[in-house]
C-alpha positions in Angstrom: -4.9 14.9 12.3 -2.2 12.1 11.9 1.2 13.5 11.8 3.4 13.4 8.6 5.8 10.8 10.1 3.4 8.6 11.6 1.7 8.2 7.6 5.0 7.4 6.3 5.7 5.1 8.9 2.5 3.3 8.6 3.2 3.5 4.6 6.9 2.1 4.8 5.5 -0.6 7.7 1.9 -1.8 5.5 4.5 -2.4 2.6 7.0 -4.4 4.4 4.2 -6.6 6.3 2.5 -7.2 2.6 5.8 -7.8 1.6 6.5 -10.4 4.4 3.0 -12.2 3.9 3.9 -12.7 0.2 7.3 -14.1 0.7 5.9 -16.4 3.3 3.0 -18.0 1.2 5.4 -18.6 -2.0 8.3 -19.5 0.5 5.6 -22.1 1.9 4.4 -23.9 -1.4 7.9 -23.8 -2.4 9.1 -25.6 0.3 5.7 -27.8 0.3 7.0 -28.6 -3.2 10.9 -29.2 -2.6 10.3 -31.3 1.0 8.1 -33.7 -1.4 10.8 -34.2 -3.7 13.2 -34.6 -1.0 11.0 -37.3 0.9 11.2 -38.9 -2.5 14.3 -39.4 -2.9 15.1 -40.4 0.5 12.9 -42.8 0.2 14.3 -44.5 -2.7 17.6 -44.3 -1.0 16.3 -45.5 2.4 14.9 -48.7 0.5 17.9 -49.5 -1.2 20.4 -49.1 2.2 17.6 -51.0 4.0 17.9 -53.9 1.2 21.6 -54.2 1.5 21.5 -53.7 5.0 19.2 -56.6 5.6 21.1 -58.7 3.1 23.9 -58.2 4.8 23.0 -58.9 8.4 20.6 -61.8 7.6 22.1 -63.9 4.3 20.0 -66.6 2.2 16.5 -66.0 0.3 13.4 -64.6 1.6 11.0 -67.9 2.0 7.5 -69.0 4.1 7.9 -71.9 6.3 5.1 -72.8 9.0 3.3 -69.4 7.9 6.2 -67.1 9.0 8.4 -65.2 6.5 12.0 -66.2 6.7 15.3 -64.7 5.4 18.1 -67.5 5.4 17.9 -69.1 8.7 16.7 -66.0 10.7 13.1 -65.5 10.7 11.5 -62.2 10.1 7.7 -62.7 11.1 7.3 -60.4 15.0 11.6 -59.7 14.7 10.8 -56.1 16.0 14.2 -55.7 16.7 15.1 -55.4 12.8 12.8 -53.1 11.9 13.1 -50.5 14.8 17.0 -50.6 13.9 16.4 -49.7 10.4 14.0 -47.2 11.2 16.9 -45.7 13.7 19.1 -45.7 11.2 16.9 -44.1 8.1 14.5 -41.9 10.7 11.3 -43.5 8.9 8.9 -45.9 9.7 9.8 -49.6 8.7 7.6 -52.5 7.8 7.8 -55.8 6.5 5.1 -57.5 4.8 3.9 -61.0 4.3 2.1 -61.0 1.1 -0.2 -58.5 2.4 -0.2 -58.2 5.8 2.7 -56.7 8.1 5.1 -59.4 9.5 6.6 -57.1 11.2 6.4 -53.3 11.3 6.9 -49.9 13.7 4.0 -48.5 12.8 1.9 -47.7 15.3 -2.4 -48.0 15.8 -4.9 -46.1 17.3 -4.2 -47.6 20.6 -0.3 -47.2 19.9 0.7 -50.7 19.6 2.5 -52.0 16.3 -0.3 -52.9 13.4 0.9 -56.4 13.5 -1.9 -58.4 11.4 -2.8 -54.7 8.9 -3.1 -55.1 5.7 -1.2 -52.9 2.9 -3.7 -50.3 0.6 -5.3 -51.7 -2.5 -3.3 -49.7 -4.9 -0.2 -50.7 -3.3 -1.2 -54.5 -3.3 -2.0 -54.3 -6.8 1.0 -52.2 -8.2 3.5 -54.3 -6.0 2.2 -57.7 -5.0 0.4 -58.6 -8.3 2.7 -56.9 -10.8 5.7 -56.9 -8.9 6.5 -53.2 -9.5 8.4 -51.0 -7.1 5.8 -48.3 -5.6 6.8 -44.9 -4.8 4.7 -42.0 -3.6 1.9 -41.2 -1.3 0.0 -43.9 0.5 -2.3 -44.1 3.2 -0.8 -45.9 6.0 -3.1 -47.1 9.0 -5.5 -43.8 8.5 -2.7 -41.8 7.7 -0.9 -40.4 4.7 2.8 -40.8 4.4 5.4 -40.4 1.5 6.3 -44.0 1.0 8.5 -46.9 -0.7 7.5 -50.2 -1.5 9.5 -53.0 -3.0 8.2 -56.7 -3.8 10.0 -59.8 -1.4 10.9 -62.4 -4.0 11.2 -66.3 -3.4 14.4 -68.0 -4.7 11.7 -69.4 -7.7 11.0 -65.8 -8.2 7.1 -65.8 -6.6 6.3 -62.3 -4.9 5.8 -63.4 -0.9 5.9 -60.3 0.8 6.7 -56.7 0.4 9.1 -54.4 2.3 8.2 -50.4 3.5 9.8 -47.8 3.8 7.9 -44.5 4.5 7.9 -40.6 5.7 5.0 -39.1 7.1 3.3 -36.1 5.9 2.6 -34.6 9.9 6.1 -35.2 10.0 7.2 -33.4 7.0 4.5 -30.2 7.5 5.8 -29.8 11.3 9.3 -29.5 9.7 8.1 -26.9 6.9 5.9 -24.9 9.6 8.6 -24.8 11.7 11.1 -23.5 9.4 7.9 -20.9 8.5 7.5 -19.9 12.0 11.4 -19.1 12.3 11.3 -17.2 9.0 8.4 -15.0 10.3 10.2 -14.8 13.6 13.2 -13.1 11.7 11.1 -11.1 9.3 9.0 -9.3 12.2 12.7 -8.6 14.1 14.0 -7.3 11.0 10.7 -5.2 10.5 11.2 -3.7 14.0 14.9 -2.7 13.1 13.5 -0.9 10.3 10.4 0.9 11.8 13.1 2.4 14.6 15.4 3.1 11.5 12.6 4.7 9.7 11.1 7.0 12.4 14.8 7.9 13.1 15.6 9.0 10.0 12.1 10.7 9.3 12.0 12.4 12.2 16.1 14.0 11.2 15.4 14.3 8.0 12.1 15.7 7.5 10.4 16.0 10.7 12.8 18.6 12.4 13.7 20.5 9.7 9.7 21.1 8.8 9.2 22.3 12.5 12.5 24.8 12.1 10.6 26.5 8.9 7.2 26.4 10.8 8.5 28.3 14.0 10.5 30.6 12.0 6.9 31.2 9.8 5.1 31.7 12.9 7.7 34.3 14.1 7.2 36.0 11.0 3.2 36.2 11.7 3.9 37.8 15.0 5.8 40.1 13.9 9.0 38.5 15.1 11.8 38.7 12.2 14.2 36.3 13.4 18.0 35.1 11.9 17.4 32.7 8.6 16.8 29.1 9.2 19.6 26.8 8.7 18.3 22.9 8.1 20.6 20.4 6.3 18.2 18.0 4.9 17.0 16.9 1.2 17.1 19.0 -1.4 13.4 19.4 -1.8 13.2 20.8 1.9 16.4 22.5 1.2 14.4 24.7 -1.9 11.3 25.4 0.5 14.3 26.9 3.5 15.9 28.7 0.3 12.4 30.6 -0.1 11.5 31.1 3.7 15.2 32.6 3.6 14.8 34.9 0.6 11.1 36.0 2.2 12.7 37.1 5.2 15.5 39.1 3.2 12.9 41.1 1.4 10.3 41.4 4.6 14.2 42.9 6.3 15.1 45.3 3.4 11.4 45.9 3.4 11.5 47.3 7.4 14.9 49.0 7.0 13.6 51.0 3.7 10.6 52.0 6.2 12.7 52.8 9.2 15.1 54.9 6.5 11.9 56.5 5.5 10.5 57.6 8.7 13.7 59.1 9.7 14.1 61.3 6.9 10.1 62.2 6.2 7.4 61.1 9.1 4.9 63.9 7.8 5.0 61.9 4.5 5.4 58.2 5.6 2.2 59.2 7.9 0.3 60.4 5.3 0.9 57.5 3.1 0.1 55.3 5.8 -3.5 56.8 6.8 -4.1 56.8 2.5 -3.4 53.5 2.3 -5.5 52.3 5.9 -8.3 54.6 4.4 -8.0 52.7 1.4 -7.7 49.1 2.9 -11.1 50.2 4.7 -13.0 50.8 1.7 -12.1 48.1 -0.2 -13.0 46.0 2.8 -16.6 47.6 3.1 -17.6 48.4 -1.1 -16.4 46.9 -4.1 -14.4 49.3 -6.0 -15.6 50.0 -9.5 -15.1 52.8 -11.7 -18.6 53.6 -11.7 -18.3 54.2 -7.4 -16.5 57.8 -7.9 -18.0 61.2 -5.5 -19.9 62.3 -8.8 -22.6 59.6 -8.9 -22.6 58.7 -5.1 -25.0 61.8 -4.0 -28.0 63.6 -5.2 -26.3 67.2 -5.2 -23.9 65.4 -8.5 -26.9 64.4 -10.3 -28.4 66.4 -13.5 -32.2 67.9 -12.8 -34.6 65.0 -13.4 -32.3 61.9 -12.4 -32.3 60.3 -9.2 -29.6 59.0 -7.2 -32.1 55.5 -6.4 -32.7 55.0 -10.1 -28.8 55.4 -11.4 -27.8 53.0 -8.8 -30.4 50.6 -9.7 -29.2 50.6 -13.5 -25.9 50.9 -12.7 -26.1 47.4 -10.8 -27.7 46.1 -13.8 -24.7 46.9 -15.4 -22.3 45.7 -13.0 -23.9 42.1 -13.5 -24.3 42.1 -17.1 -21.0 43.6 -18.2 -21.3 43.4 -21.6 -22.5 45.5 -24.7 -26.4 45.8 -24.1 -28.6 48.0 -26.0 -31.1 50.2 -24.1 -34.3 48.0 -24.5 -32.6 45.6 -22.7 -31.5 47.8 -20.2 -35.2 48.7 -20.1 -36.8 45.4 -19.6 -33.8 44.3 -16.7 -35.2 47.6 -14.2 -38.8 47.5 -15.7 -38.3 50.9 -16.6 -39.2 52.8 -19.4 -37.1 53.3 -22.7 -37.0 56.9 -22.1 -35.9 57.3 -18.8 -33.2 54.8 -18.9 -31.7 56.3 -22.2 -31.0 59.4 -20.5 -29.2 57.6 -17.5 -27.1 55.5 -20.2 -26.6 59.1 -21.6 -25.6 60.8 -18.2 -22.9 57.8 -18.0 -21.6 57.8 -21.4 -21.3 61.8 -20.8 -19.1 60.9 -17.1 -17.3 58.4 -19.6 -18.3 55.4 -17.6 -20.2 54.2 -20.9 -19.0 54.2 -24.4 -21.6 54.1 -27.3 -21.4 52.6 -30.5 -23.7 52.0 -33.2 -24.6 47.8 -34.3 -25.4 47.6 -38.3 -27.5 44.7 -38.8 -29.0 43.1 -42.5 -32.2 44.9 -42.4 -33.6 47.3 -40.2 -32.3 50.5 -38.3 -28.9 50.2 -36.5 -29.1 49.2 -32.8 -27.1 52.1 -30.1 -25.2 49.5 -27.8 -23.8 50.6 -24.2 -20.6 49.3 -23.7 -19.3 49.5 -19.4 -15.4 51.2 -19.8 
């Protein structure tokens, strides 16, 4: 049988686990939720630094010459230096785009060399290439999904050449939110320890101890043992329950002294009591009592001539199990005796005043004699 603190514990720890796992889950799509609207807007950001940056550093239009892309006189085509010093700079992957194809770019392929010579998604080629819109969301990037930025390259005569990238990957971003989870459950499991020790602690002050007090005092009590009252400052519920175990060993005290006083002044009589009452204890015990078991009716010798001592018990356990008014036929028909005999048993017992007798008026017919156990 599991002990009264351990259920509480397990109680107060299944709730605070439950509790945990729930705030973990919503704290998890919540911050699935807010990182994607972050990476959103650091995206749009990152493209526009990257744009100024680049206008900046390398002056004069964005043009093809010799089937390289070119800003001003520096051309862009293979300049891995650029792009990995943008990406230092923003923390995302970097790519620059001729028409379709990366120019130049730090994304990486299976075989982890840049995806010089890949071209962009379909969507993406359509949304920014052909209708020269800015794209911003999720793309699929060399077989895997990042949150990303596109803007179209313009000519001086306004044609769409190429297409710069800007992009945040989604490992990246779900490393960042399980580690953050990881750290939250790391803290949540220390703070459920501090609370299980708190808990038993407290439990085992408040209600633990002060339980075991009022159970050794009882068991004192059982032997025989009357003790000094308990004394347990606890809650007021337990306080009531020490109140009572207090009060019971009051009365079981003035109970002993009344019996000493007794004895002192009158043994002959406290003795006499005492055997009554054992005597008593013993009988009820062994028998029943019932107003029908008296000396007069429990031998042969108090019988009237004709009636038997095996017959009146017989009907008189009849009447002992229907306890209620019943009429001699039915009296009759319970033993399977006749009408006669039992009338004059019902008779004897109404004359001992064990019965009473009264007469049932009905709509037709003579009235019915009805038996009625006193």
């Amino acid at each position: 049988m599991r002990s009264l603190k351990h259920h509480i514990l397990r109680l107060i720890l299944g709730s605070l686990v439950l509790l945990g796992a729930c705030f973990i889950v919503v704290l998890g799509f919540y911050m699935k939720d807010r990182a994607e609207a972050v990476a959103v807007i650091k995206v749009q950001t990152d493209l526009a630094t990257c744009g100024e940056l680049i206008d900046t550093k390398h002056p004069g239009p964005w043009y093809v010459q010799d089937g390289g892309l070119y800003k001003g006189p520096t051309k862009i085509s293979l300049n891995n230096e650029l792009v990995d010093h943008l990406s230092r700079l923003t923390g995302d992957t970097v790519t620059i785009f001729l028409g379709e194809t990366r120019a130049a770019t730090t994304i990486l392929n299976s075989n982890g060399e840049r995806a010089i010579g890949t071209k962009v998604s379909g969507n993406v080629a359509q949304e920014v290439l052909k209708d020269g819109h800015t794209y911003v969301g999720k793309a699929n990037v060399v077989g895997q999904w990042y949150q990303t930025g596109y803007v179209p390259l313009r000519a001086e005569n306004g044609n769409i050449i190429g297409i710069f990238y800007v992009g945040i990957s989604h490992a990246y971003e779900w490393e960042n939110i399980t580690r953050t989870l990881i750290t939250m459950a790391e803290l949540g499991l220390a703070l459920t320890i501090l609370v299980a020790l708190f808990t038993w602690f407290s439990i085992q002050r408040v209600i633990i101890d002060p339980l075991q007090n009022i159970v050794a005092g009882t068991k004192e009590v059982a032997t025989g043992k009357l003790t000094q009252k308990i004394d347990v400052s606890t809650t007021k519920e337990i306080g009531e329950l020490e109140d009572a175990f207090n009060q019971m060993i009051e009365q079981i005290q003035g109970l002993k002294e009344k019996i000493n006083l007794a004895v002192i002044t009158n043994p002959e009589k406290v003795l006499a009591i005492t055997e009554l009452t054992l005597n008593n204890a013993i009988v009820s015990k062994t028998k029943p009592m019932n107003r029908m078991d008296t000396p007069w009716c429990s031998g042969d010798e108090a019988l009237p001539k004709g009636l038997s001592k095996a017959t009146l018990g017989q009907i008189i356990q009849f009447l002992q199990a229907t306890h209620r008014p019943i009429s001699v036929e039915e009296v009759a028909e319970g033993v399977q005796m006749t009408r006669v005999t039992v009338r004059r048993y019902l008779e004897f017992l109404e004359q001992r005043g064990l019965l009473k007798s009264e007469q049932k008026y009905g709509t037709v017919g003579r009235p019915v004699k009805l038996f009625i156990p006193l």
